[in-house]
Steps between C-alpha positions, in 0.01 A plus 500: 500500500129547502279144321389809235819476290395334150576128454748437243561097528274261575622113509211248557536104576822498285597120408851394334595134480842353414650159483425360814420848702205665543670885532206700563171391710237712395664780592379877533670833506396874435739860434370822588646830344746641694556252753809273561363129566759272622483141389670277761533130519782207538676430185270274309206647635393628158573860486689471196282311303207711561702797428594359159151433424404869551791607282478238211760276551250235608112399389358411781232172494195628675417848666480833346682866481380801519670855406283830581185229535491335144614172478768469294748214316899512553633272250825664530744749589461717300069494565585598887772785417190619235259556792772656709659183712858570567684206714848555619642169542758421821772442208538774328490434099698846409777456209790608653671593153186753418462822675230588712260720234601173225382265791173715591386487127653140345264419266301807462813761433376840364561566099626722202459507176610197350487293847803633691414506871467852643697505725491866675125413495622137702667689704214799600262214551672329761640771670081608518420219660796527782420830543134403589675247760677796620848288435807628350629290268684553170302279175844464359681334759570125412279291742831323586656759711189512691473417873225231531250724647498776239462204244188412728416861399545432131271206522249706657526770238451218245202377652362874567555515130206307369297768714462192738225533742566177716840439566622129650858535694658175542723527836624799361729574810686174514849682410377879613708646863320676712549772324351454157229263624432876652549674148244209371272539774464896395399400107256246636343784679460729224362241271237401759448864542430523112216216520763211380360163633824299638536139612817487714672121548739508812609257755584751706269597784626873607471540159123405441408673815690863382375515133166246424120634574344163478686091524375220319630167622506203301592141659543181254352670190193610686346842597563468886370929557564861503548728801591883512853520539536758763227341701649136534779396686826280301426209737169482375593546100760219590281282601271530200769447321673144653141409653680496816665733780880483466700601845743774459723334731861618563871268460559337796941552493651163648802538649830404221781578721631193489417460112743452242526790254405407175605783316779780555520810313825730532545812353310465191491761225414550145539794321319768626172274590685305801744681791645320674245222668557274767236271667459174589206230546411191659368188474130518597500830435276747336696875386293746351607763294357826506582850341321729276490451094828522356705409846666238346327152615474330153792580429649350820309171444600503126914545570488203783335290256703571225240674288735817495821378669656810759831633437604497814430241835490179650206299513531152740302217530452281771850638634664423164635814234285415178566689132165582369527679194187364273135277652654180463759584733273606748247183468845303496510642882177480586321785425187576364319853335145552454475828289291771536382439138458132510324506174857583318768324762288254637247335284528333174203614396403320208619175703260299763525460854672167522807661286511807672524326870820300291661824342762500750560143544404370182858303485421267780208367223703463191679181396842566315288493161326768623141341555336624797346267709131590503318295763758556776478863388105480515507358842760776642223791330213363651694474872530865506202555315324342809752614789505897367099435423578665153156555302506340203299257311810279425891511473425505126339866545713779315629718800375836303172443623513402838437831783775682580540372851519174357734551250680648796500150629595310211835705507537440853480127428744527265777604757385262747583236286750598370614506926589875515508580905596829458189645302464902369140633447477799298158625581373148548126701532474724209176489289347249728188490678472467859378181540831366303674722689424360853619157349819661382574613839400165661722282257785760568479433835482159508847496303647701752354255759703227312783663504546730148652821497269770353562857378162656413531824309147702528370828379202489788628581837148260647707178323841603623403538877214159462853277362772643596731393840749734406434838245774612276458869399679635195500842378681614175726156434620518900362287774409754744409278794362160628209452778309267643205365378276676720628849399247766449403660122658826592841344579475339184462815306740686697769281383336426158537926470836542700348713771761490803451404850407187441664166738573198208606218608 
């Protein structure tokens, strides 16, 4: 992309200040047409924040904007859709009762004589603009028996209808497979083709280096540079990012043949999700679970923790049967679950750190009245506050806005104390920068140092082989084999696709 494409964005010294944070440095940012500039940084680093101020959500306290070269003022919303800012947000705000064409045009619905929505008009509208994405998709279908990627395709229909010029995506492949992050990839194309300006926000590194034309790195709230994607390497865009090098070193397996097995599955099964699985792990021990979208992981985790108890099976702990039909059962035995969407089954949201970190465990600080005894509980927050080096600027803070990686931690906290030692992460990673990442990794290793028993469930083959002693592959609700942690990425995906001729041990 040549430096003669128009400039639709410019950001200059942008300045927002709240309660005790200074979120944005003087921070600078520009958007050609028809390029896709990726935004990168840890979580915290700003990107939000400046992204709301360029699409009304936020005034910011110093700096200006400029769209097409004129200054301009964005006291809202409703000011950036006007002059064609669309931002797709990594939660999708659809209403699942509506249908697609009544979610395209809420608000602004077509009308008759006498104010009755045209619908057929609703409905020719839409199906315009999906036609112009080259995506088949019906107006009337209701957006709840969409797949989350065509709703991703809704949302960008939405924004496309405001004739948006700059569109903002928000880690807008977080749930996608391989496959529709493909599909996606294709409308970005055409959009950047058509001279839409589009600031991508990823975490994810292939993905930056396959789709971006420019990378903007922000560190701390501040403007740290920007680089040509295709020209600089991910170790270098890392490092602007984390202000250090981080080592992409490998698990070192220890040798657990004389370790006790923690945990014993035998011939689990659930409906049509779970066939018959049998595995077992050990103390010390890290088991990752691989397999392709839809192979059945979650649901694995979720029946041995009671989430969605199997219909068939035994599951024994520390060589004793246990009956786990419902959480408390399974936290009874031991056992702990970090979701994959820790924001719903993880997180009391609305609740601070220090009662988070006592969720699971909140008994052991309540008196037979029911008063909770605060200072001991203050003293246990601020242990793991310090031990997991959770950001936050007290145990006070409301967990909702904390990072992701270290609201990752506060829920790992909350099993520790609570004294799980056999401990299930769910995509312990997702929608967290690498920085928080590496720390992740580090903290689940030193639990398996001291002696927990971890199943890590991952989506990115890079964190499965990094963890993992052993790797679990699952394909369609059956485990199709086990192999050692050094395995190669084409085993993996031999088993996680049932191709035969392949030794599991």
């Amino acid at each position: 992309m040549g430096l003669a494409m128009p400039e639709l964005v410019r950001m200059e010294g942008i300045d927002k200040h709240f309660p005790g944070v200074h979120a944005l440095k003087s921070v600078s940012f520009d958007l050609r047409a028809g390029e896709v500039h990726a935004l990168m940084g840890e979580n915290g680093a700003g990107k939000s924040t400046l992204m709301k101020c360029l699409s009304g959500v936020y005034q910011p306290d110093g700096g200006r904007i400029l769209i097409d070269g004129a200054e301009v003022s964005l006291p809202s919303p409703k000011a950036a859709q006007d002059l064609g800012i669309g931002i797709i947000h990594q939660e999708l705000a659809l209403m699942a009762d509506l249908n697609v064409a009544q979610n395209i045009w809420i608000g602004r619905e077509p009308r008759l004589t006498f104010g009755r929505i045209d619908e057929r008009r609703q409905n020719a509208d839409a199906a315009a603009i999906f036609q112009g994405m080259n995506v088949a998709m019906d107006p009337r279908a209701p957006v709840s028996s969409l797949t989350i990627a065509r709703q991703q395709m809704v949302e960008i229909a939405k924004a496309l209808s405001y004739r948006s010029r700059v569109l903002i995506m928000d880690e807008p492949t977080a749930a996608l497979n391989d496959s529709e992050i493909a599909e996606l990839f294709t409308i970005i194309r055409k959009l950047r083709a058509e001279g839409v300006g589009i600031i991508y926000i990823s975490h994810k590194m292939d993905e930056i280096k396959r789709i971006s034309d420019r990378v903007t790195v922000m560190r701390d709230g501040a403007y740290v540079g920007t680089v040509e994607a295709a020209e600089t390497p991910i170790s270098r865009i890392i490092s602007m990012m984390v202000g250090r090098e981080l080592s992409d070193e490998t698990v070192t397996v220890p040798d657990l043949s004389a370790a006790e097995t923690a945990l014993e599955v035998r011939h689990l099964s659930r409906g049509r999700e779970l066939k018959d699985i049998s595995f077992a792990l050990k103390k010390g021990e890290v088991l990752g679970f691989a397999g392709l979208m839809g192979a059945g992981r979650t649901e694995l985790a979720r029946a041995i923790f009671g989430a969605e108890p199997p219909d068939h099976g035994e599951i024994i702990v520390h060589g004793q049967h246990v009956t786990i039909r419902t959480p408390s059962d399974a936290v009874a035995a031991g056992i702990g679950y970090l979701s994959e969407d820790r924001k719903h089954y993880g997180l009391a949201l609305g609740m601070d750190v220090r009662a988070n970190i006592a969720l699971a465990s909140m008994e052991r600080y309540t008196d037979r009245l029911g008063r909770i005894d605060e200072p001991r509980l203050r003293d246990i927050a601020r242990d793991y506050i310090a031990s997991l080096k959770i950001r936050t600027p007290h145990d006070r803070q409301e967990v909702r806005l904390l990072s992701g990686g270290n609201q990752q931690k506060v829920v790992i906290a909350k099993w520790l104390l609570r004294d799980c030692d056999i401990l299930i992460f769910d995509e312990p990673t997702r929608g967290i920068d690498v920085g928080a990442k590496a720390e992740i990794y580090r903290l689940l290793g030193d639990l398996a140092a001291e002696g927990k028993a971890i199943i890590v469930i991952s989506s990115e083959l890079p964190e499965i082989l990094r963890l993992s002693h052993r790797i679990a592959v699952m394909c369609e609700g059956r485990l199709t084999g086990i192999l050692p942690g050094g395995a190669g990425q084409e085993e993996i995906m031999a088993l996680a696709t049932e191709r035969e001729g392949m030794t599991v041990q």
